[in-house]
N, CA, C and O atoms as a GROMACS GRO file, in nm:
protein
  588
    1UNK      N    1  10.083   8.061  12.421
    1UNK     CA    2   9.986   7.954  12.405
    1UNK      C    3   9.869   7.971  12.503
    1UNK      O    4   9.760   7.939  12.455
    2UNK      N    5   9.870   8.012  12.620
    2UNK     CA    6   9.755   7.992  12.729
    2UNK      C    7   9.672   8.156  12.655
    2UNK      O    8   9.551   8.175  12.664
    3UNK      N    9   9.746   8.233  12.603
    3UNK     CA   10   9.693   8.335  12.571
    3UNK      C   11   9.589   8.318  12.458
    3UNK      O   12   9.491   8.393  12.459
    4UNK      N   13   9.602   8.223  12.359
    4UNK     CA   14   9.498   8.161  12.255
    4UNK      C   15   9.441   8.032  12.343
    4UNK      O   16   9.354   7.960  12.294
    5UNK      N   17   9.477   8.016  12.429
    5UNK     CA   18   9.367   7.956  12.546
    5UNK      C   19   9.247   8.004  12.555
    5UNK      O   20   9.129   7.969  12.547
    6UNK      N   21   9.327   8.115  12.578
    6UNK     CA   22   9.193   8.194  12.678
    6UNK      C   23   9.100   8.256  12.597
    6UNK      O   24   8.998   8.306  12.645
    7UNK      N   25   9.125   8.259  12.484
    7UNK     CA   26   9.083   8.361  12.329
    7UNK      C   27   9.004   8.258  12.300
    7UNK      O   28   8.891   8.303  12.279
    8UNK      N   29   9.008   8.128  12.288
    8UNK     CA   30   8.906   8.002  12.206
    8UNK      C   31   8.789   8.014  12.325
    8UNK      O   32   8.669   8.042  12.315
    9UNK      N   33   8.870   7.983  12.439
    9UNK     CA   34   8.768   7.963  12.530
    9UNK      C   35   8.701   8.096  12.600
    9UNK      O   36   8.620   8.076  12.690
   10UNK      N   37   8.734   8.233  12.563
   10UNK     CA   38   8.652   8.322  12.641
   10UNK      C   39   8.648   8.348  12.723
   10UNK      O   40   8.564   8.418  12.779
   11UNK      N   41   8.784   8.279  12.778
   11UNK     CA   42   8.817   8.298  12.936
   11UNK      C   43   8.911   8.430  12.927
   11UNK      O   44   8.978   8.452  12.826
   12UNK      N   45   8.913   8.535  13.065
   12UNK     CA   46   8.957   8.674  13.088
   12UNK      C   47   9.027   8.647  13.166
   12UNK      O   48   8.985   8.716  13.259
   13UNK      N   49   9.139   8.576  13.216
   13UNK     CA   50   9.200   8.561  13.373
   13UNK      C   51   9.247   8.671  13.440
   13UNK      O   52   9.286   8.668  13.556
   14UNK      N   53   9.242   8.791  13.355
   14UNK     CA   54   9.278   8.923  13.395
   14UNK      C   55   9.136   8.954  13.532
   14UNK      O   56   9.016   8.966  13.507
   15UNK      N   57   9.200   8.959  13.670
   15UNK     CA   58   9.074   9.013  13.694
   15UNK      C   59   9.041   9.172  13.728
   15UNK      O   60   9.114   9.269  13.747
   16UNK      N   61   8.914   9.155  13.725
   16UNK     CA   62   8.863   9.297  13.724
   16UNK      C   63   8.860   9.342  13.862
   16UNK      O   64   8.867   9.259  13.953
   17UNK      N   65   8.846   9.509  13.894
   17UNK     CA   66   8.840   9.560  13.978
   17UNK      C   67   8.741   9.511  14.076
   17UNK      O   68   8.752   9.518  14.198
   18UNK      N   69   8.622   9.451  13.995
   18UNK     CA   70   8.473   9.366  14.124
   18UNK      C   71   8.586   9.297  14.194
   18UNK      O   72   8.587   9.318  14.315
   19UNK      N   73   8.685   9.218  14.147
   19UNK     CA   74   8.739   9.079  14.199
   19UNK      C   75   8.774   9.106  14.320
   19UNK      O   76   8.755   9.015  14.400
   20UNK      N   77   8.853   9.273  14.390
   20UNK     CA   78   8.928   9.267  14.467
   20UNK      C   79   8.829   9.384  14.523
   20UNK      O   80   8.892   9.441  14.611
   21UNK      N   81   8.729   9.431  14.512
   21UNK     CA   82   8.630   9.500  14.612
   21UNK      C   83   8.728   9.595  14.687
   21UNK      O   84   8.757   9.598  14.807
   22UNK      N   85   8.776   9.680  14.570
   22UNK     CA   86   8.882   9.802  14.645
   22UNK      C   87   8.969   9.818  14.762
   22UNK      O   88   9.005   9.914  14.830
   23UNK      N   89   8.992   9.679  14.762
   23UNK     CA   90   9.163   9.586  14.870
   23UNK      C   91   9.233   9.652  14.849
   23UNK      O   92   9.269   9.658  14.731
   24UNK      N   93   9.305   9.757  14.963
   24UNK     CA   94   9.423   9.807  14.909
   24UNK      C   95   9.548   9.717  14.935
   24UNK      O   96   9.616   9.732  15.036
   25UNK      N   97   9.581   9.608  14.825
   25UNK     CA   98   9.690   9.509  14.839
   25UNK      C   99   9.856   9.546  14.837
   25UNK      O  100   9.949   9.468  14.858
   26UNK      N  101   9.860   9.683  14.808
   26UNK     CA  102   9.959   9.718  14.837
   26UNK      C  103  10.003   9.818  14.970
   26UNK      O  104  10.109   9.877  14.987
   27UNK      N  105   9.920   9.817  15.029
   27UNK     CA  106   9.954   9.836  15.176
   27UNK      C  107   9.948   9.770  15.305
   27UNK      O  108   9.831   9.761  15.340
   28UNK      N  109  10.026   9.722  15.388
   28UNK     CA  110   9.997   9.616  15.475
   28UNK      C  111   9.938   9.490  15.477
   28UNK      O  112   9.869   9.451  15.571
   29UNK      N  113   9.959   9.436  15.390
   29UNK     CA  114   9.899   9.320  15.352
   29UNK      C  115   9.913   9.196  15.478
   29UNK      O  116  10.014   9.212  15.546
   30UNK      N  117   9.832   9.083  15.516
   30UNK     CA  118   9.798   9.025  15.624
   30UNK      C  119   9.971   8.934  15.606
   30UNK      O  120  10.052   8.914  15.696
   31UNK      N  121   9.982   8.900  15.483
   31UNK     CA  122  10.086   8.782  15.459
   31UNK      C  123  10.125   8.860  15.274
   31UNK      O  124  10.051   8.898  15.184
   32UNK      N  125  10.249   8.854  15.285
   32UNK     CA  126  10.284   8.860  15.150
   32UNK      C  127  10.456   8.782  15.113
   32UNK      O  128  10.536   8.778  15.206
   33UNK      N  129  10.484   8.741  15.016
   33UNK     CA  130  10.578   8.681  14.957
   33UNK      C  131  10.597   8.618  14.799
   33UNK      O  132  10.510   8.633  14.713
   34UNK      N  133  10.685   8.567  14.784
   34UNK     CA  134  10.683   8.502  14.692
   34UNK      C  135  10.683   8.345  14.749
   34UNK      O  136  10.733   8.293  14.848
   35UNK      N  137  10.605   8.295  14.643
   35UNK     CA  138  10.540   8.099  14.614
   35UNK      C  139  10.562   8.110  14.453
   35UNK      O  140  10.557   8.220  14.398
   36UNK      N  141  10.585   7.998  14.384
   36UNK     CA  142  10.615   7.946  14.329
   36UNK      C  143  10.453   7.870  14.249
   36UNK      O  144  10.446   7.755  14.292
   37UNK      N  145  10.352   7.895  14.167
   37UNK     CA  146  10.225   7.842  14.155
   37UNK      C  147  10.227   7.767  14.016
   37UNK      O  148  10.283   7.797  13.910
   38UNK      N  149  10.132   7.637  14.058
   38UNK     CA  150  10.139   7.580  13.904
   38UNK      C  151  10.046   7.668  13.803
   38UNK      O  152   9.947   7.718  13.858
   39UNK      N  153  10.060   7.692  13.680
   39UNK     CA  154   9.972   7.730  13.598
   39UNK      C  155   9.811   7.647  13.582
   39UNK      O  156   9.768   7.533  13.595
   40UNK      N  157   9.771   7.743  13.556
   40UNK     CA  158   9.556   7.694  13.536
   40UNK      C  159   9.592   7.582  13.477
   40UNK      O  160   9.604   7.467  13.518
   41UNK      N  161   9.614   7.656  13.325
   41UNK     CA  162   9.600   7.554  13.181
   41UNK      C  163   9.750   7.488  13.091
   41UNK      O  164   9.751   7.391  13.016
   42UNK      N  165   9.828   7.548  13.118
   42UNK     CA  166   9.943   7.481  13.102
   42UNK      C  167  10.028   7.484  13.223
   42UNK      O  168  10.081   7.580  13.279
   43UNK      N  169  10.030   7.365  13.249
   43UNK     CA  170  10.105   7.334  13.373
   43UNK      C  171  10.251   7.313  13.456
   43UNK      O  172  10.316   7.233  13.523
   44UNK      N  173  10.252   7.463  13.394
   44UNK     CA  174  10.414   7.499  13.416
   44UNK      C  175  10.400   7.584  13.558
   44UNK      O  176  10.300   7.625  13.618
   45UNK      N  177  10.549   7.594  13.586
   45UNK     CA  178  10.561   7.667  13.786
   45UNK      C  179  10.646   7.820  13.713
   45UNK      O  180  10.750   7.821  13.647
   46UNK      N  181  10.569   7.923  13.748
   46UNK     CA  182  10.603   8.017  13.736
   46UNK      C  183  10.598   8.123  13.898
   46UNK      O  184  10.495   8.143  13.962
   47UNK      N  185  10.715   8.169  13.929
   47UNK     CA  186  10.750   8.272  14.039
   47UNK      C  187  10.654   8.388  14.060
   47UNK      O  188  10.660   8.485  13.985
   48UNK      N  189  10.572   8.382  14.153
   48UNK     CA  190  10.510   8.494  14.159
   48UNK      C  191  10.471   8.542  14.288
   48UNK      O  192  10.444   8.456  14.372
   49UNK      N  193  10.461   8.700  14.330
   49UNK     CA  194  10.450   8.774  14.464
   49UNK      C  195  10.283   8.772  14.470
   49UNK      O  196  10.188   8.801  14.397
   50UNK      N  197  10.311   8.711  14.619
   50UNK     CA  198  10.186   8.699  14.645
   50UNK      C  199  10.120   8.757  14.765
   50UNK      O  200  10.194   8.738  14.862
   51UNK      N  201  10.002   8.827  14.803
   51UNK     CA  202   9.992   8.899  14.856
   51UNK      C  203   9.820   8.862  14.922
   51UNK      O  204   9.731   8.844  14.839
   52UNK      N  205   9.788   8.854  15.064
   52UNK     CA  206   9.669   8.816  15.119
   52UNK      C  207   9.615   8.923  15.190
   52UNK      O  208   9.679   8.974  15.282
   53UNK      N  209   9.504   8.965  15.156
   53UNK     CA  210   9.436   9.064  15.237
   53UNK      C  211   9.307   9.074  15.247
   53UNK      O  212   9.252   9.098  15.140
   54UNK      N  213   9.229   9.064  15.351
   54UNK     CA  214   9.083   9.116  15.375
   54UNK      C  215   9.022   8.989  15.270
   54UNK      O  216   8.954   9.001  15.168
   55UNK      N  217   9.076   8.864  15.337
   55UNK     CA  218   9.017   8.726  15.271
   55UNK      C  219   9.079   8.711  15.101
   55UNK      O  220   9.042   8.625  15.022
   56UNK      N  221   9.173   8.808  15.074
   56UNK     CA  222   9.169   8.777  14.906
   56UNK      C  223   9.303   8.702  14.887
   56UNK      O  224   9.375   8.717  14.986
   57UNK      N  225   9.337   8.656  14.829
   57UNK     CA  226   9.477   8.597  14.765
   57UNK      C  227   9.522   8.646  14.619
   57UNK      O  228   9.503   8.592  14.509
   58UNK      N  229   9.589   8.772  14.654
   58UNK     CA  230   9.590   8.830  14.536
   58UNK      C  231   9.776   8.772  14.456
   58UNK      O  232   9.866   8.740  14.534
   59UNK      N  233   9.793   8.771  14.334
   59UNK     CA  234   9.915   8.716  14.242
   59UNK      C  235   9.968   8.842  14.187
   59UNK      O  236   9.894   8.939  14.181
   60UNK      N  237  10.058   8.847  14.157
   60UNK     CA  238  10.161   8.942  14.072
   60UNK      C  239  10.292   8.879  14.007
   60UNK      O  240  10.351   8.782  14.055
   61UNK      N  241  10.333   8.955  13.878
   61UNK     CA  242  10.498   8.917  13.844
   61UNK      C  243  10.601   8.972  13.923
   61UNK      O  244  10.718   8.936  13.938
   62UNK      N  245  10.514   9.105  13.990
   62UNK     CA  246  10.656   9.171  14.027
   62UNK      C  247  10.617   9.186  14.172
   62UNK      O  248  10.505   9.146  14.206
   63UNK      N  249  10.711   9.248  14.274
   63UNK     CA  250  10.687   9.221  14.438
   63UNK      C  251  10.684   9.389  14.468
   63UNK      O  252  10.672   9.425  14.585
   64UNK      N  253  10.695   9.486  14.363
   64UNK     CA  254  10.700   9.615  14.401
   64UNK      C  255  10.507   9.655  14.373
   64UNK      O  256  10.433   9.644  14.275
   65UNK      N  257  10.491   9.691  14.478
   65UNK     CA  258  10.329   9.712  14.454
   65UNK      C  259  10.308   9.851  14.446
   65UNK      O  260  10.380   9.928  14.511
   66UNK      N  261  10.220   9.891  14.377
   66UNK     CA  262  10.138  10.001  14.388
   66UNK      C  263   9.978  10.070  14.362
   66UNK      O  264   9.909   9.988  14.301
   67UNK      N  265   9.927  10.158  14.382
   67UNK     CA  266   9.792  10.199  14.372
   67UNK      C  267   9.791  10.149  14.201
   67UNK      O  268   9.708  10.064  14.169
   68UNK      N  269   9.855  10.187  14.127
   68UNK     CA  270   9.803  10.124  13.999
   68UNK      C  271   9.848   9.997  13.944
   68UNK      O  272   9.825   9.978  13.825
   69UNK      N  273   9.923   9.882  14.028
   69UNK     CA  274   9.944   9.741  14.021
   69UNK      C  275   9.863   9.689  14.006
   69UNK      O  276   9.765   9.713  14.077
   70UNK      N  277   9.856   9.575  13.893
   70UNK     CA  278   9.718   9.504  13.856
   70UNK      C  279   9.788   9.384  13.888
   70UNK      O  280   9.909   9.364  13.896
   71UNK      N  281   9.660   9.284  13.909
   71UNK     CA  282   9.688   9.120  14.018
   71UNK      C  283   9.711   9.066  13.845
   71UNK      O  284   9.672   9.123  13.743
   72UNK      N  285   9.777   8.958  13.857
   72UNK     CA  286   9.775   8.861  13.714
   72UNK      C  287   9.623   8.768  13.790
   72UNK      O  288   9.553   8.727  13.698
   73UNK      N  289   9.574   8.736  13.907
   73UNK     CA  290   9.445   8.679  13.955
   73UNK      C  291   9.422   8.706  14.087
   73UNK      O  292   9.498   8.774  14.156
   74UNK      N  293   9.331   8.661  14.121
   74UNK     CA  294   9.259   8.674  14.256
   74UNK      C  295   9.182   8.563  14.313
   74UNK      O  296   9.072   8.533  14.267
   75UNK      N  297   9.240   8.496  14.418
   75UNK     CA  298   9.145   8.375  14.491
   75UNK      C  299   9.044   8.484  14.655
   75UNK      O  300   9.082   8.543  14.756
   76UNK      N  301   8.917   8.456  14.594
   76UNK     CA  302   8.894   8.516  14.755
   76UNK      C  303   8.933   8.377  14.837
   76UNK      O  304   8.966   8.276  14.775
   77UNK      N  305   8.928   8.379  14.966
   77UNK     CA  306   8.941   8.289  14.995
   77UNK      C  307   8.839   8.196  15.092
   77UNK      O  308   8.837   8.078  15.125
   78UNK      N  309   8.757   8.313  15.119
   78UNK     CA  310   8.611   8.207  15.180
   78UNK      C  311   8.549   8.143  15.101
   78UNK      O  312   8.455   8.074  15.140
   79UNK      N  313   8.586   8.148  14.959
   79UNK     CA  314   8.550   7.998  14.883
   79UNK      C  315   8.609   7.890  14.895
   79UNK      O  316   8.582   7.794  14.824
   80UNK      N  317   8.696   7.889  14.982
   80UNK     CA  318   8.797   7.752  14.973
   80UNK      C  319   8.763   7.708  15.061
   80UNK      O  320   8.687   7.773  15.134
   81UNK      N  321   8.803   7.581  15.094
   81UNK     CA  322   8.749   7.475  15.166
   81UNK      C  323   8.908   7.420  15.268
   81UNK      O  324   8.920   7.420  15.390
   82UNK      N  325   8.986   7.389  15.188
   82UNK     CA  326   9.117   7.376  15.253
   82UNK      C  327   9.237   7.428  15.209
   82UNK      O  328   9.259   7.459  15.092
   83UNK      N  329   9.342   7.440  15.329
   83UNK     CA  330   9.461   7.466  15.253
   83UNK      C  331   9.567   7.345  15.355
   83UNK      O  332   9.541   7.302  15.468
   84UNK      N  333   9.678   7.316  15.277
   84UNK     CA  334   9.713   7.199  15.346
   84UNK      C  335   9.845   7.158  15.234
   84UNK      O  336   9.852   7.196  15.117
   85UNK      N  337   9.967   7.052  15.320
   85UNK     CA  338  10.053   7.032  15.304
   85UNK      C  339  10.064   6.919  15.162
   85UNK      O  340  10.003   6.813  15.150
   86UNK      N  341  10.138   6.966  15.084
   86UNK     CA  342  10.122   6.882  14.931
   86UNK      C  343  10.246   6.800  14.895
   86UNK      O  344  10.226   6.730  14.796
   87UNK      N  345  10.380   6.789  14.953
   87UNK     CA  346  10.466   6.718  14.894
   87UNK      C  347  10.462   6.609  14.845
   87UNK      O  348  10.511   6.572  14.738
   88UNK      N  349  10.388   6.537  14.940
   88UNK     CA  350  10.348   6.388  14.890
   88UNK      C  351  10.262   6.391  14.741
   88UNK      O  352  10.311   6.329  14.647
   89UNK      N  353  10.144   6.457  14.724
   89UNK     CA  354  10.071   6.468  14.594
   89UNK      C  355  10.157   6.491  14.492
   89UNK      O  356  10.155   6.416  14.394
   90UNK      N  357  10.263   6.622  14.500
   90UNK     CA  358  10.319   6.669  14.411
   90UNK      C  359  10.508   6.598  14.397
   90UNK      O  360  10.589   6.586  14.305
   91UNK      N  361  10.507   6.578  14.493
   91UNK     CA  362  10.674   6.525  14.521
   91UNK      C  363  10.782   6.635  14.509
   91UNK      O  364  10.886   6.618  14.445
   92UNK      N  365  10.749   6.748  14.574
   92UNK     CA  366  10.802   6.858  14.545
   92UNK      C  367  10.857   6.884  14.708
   92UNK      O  368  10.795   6.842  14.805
   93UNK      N  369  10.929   6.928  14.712
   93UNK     CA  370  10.916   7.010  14.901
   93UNK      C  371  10.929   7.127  14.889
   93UNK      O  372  10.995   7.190  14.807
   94UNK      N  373  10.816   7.186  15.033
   94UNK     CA  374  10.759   7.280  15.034
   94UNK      C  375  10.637   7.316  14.964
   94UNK      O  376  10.608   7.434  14.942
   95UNK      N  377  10.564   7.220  14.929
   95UNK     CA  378  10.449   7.220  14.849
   95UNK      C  379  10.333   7.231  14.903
   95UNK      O  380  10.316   7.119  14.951
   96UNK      N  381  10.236   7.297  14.928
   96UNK     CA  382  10.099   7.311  14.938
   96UNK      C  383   9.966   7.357  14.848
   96UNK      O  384   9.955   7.448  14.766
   97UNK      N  385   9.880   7.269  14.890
   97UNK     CA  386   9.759   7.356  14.788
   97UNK      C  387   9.653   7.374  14.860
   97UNK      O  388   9.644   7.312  14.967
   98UNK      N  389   9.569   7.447  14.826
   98UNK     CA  390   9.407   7.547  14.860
   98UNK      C  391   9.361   7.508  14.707
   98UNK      O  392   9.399   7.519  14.591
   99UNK      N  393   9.225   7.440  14.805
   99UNK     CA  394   9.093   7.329  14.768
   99UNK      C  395   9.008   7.459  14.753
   99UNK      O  396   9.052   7.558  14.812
  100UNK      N  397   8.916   7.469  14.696
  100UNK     CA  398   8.748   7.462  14.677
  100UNK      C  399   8.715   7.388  14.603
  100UNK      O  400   8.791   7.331  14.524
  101UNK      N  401   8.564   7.369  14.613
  101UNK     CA  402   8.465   7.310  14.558
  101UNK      C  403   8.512   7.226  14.461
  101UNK      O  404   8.524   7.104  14.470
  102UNK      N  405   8.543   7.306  14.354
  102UNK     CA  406   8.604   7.266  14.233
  102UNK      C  407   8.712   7.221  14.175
  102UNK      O  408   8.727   7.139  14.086
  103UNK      N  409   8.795   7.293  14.243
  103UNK     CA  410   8.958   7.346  14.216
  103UNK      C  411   9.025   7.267  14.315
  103UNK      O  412   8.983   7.215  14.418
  104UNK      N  413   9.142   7.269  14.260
  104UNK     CA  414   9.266   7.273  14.331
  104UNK      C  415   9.357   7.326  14.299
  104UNK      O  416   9.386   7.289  14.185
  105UNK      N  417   9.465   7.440  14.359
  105UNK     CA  418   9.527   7.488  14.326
  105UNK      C  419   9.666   7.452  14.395
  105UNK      O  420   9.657   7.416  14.513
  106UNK      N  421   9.811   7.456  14.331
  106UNK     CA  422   9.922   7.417  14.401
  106UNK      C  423   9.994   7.505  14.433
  106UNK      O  424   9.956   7.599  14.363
  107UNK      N  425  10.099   7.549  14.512
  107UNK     CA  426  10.163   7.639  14.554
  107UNK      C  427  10.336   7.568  14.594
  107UNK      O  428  10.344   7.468  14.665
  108UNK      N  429  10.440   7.625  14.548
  108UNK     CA  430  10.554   7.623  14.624
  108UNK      C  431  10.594   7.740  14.701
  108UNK      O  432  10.570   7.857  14.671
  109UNK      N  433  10.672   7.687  14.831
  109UNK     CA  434  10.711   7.816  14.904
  109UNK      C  435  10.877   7.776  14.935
  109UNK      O  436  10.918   7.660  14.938
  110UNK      N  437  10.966   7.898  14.958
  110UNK     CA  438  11.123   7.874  14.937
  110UNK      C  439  11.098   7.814  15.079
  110UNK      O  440  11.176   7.730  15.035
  111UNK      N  441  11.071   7.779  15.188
  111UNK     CA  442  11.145   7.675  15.269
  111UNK      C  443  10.987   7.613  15.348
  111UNK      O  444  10.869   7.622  15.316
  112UNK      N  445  11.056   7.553  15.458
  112UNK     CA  446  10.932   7.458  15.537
  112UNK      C  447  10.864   7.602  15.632
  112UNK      O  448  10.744   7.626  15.638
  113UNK      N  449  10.956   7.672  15.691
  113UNK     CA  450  10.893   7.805  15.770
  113UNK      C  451  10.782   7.844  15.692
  113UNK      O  452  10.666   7.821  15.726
  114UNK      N  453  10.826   7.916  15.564
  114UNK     CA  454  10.753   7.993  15.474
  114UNK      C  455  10.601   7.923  15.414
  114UNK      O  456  10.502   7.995  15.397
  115UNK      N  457  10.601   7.804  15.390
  115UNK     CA  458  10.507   7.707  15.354
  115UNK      C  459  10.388   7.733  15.494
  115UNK      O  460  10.276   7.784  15.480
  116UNK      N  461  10.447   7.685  15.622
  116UNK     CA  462  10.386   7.682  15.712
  116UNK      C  463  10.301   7.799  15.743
  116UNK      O  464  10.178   7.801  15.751
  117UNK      N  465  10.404   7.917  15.765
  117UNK     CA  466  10.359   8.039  15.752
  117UNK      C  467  10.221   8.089  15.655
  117UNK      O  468  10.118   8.142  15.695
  118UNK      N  469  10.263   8.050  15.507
  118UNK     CA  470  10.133   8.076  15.418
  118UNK      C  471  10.020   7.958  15.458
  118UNK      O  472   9.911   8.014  15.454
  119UNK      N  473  10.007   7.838  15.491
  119UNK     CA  474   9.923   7.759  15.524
  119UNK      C  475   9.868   7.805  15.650
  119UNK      O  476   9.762   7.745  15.663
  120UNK      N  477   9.888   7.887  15.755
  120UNK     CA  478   9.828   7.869  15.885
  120UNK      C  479   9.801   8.041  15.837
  120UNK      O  480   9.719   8.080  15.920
  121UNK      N  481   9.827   8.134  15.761
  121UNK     CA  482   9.770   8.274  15.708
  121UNK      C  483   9.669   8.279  15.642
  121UNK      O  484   9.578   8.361  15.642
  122UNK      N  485   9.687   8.181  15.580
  122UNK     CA  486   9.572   8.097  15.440
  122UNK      C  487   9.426   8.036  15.559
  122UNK      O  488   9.324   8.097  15.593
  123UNK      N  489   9.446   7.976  15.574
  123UNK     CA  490   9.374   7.839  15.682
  123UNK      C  491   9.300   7.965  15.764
  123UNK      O  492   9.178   7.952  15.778
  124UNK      N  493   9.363   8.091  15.821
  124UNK     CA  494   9.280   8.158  15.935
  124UNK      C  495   9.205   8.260  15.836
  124UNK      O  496   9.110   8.314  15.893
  125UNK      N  497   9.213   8.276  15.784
  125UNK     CA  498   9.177   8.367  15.643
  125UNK      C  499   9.022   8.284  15.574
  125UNK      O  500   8.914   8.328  15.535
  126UNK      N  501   9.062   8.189  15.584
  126UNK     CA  502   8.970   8.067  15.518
  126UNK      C  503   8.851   8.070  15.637
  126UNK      O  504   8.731   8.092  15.624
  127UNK      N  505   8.907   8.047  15.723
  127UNK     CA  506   8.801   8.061  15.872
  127UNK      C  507   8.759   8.195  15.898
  127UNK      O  508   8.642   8.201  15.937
  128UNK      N  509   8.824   8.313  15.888
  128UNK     CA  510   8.751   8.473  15.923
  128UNK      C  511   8.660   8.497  15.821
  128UNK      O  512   8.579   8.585  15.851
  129UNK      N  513   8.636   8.417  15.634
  129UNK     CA  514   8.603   8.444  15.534
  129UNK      C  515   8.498   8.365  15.490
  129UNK      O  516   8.422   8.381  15.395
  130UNK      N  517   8.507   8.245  15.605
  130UNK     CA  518   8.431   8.127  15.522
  130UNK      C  519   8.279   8.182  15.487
  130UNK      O  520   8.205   8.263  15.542
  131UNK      N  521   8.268   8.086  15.350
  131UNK     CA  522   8.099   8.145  15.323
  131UNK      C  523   8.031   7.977  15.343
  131UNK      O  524   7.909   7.972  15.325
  132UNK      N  525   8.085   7.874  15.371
  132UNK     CA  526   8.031   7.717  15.400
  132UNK      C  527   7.915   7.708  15.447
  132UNK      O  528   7.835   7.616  15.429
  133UNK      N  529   7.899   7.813  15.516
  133UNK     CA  530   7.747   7.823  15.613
  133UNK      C  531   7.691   7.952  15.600
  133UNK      O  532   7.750   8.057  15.624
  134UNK      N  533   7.585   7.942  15.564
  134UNK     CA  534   7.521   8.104  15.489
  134UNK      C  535   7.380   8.074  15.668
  134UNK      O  536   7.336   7.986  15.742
  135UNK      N  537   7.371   8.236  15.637
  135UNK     CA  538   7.223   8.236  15.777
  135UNK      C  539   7.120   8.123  15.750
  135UNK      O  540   7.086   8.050  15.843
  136UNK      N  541   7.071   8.108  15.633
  136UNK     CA  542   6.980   8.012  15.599
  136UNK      C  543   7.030   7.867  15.671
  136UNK      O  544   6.946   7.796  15.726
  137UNK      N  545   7.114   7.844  15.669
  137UNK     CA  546   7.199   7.696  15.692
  137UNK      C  547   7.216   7.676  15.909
  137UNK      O  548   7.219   7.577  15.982
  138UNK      N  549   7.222   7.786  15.930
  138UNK     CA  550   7.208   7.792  16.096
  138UNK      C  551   7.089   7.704  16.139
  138UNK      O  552   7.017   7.677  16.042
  139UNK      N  553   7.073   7.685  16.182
  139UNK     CA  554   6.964   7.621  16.289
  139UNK      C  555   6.940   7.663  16.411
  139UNK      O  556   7.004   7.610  16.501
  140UNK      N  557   6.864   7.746  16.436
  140UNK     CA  558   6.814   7.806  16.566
  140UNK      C  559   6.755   7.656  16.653
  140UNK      O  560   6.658   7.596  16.607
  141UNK      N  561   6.806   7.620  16.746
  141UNK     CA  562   6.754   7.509  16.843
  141UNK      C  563   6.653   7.570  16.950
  141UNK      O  564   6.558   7.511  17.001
  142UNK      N  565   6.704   7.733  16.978
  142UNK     CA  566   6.617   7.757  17.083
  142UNK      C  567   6.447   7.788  17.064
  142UNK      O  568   6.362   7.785  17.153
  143UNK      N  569   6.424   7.825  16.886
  143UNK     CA  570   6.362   7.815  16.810
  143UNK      C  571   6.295   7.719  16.684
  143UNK      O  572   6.234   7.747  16.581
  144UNK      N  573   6.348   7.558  16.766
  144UNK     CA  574   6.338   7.499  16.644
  144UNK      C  575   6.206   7.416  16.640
  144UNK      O  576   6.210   7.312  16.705
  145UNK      N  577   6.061   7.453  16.559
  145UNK     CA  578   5.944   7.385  16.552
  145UNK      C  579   5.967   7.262  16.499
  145UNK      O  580   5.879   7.224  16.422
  146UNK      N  581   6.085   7.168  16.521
  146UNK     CA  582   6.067   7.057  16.486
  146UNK      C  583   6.080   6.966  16.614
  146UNK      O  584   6.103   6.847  16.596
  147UNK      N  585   6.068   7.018  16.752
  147UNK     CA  586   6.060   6.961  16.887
  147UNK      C  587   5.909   6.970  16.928
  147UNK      O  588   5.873   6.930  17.038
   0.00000   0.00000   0.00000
């Protein structure tokens, strides 16, 4: 069904090689495991290995990686805005989700360690990546012609 989803609507969730800017995600990755994620468009929890590197949040079915492993998606993650503790929203434990702009996305992790773990990997990732403030957006004070 999400597959004639994506066919009406033109949506590709497959992503492309731009997505991951030649990440090698199967080597040393910053944080990797399995979480538990709700689906986009039908909102079912499907098991999947997940893998963070060089700001990306890359997905898979399977946890064996290699040079020719393709992501089922890709979150960079200096688009996000937060990542943070969800049980209460969802009534789930071990639940968290990562905000942008737009989105919200949910995540389960097998215990409270592991949750924590991906939230404070996520969260510093979010901060080494952030794009919130572009050069234009700085304010030079020592330079500023509005004194």
């Amino acid at each position: 069904m999400a597959s004639i989803w994506r066919a009406v609507m033109g949506d590709n969730t497959t992503p492309s090689t731009d997505d991951y800017d030649g990440v090698e995600f199967w080597v040393n990755p910053e944080r990797a495991g399995w979480l538990t994620k709700q689906g986009e468009y039908i909102k079912t929890w499907r098991r999947r290995w997940f893998v963070l590197k060089q700001g990306k949040l890359f997905w898979f079915k399977e946890a064996n990686l290699n040079r020719g492993s393709k992501p089922r998606g890709v979150i960079p993650v200096g688009d996000c805005l937060t990542v943070k503790g969800a049980e209460d929203v969802l009534n789930k434990q071990f639940a968290f989700e990562l905000s942008t702009r737009s989105d919200t996305m949910y995540f389960i992790a097998d215990s409270e360690e592991k949750k924590e773990y991906w939230i404070n990997s996520i969260g510093r990732s979010i901060v080494q990546h952030s794009r919130s403030v572009t050069r234009d957006e700085i304010l030079d004070y020592d330079n500023d012609s509005r004194k």
